[in-house]
Structures are given as C-alpha cells and as structure tokens.
N, C-alpha and C positions, 0 to 999 in steps of 0.2 A: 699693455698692462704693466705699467713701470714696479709695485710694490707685491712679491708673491706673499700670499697669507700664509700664515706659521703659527697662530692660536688652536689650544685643541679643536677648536670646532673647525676649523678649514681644514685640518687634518682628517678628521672625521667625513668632512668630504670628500677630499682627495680618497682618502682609502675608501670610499663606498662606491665612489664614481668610477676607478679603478678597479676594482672588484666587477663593477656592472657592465661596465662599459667597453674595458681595456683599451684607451683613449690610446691614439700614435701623438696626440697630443695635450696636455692638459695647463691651463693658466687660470690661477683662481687669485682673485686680487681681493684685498677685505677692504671696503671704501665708508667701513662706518667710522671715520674721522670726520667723513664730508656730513653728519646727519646729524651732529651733538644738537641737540633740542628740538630734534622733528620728530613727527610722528613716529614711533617704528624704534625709533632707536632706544638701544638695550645698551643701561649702561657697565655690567659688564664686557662692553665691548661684542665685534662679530656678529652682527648684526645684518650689515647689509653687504653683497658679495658682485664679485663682476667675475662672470665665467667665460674660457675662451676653450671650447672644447672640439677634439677633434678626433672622431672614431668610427668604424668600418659598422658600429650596429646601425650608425645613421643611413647608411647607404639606401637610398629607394624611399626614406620617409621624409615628407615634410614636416614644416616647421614645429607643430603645435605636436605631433607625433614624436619628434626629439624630448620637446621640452618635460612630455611627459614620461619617457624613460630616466630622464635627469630629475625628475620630482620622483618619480617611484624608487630610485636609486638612492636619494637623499633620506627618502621615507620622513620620521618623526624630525630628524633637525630640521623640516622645512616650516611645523607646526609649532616646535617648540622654542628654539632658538634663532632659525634665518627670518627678518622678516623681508628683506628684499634682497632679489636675485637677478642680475642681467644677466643673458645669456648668448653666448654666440656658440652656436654648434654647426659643425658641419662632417661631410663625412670625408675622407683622405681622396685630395685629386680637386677637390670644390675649392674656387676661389673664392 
C-alpha cells in the first residue's frame, strides 16, 4: 500500500480500529482518487479504503469472522461515509 491515509475519516479509523483491535500492525490506504465518477464515490473525498491489518484478536477466526470485528470497530463510518473497503487481515505469525 504505497499512499497511507491522513484525511479525518482515515483517522477516525485508524483510532477506532486501534482502540478495538490493538493491531501489531496497521495500513489503511484511501484509493478514492481511483473512483472520480463511479458509483460510490463521495466527493468530499475518502470514500473508498484499502486495509492491511494485522492483530492477535484475529487469532482462531476466519475470514468473514475478522471482517466483522473490522465493521463493528468502524461502526457508523462504514454506513455514513466509507462506501468501499478492501480488506486484508490477518493475525501475527500468518503469512
């Protein structure tokens, strides 16, 4: 993830996901440059996100199981302001 996000709403993730998570590692990239006039995109900007996350709560869960600690972590910015989210989680030690 070449570009780390620095708008308040990525912030707002980082510290929520931070808060929930205590990731050993976190990379949140904002890729709503790539979406000017698709669907989705908010022109306000931060919009669409690319997550590379890596923390000890994931241990023992699969995928879909992660991803829903990462939406209940985000809560409302997921409904109000993110409209898309990639995600790679895993847990410390997982290639």
């Amino acid at each position: 993830m070449p570009d780390a996000a620095t708008g308040p709403v990525a912030a707002q993730m980082i510290e929520r996901l931070t808060a929930a998570l205590s990731p050993t590692r976190l990379e949140l990239e904002d890729q709503s440059h790539q979406h000017i006039g698709h669907a989705g995109h908010d022109p306000r900007g931060e919009s669409h996100f690319a997550l590379l996350i890596e923390s000890p709560a994931f241990a023992g869960l699969n995928r879909v199981e992660r991803q829903r600690k990462i939406y209940a972590a985000l809560g409302d910015l997921m409904r109000e302001r993110v409209h898309a989210l990639t995600i790679k989680a895993k847990a410390p030690g997982e290639g």
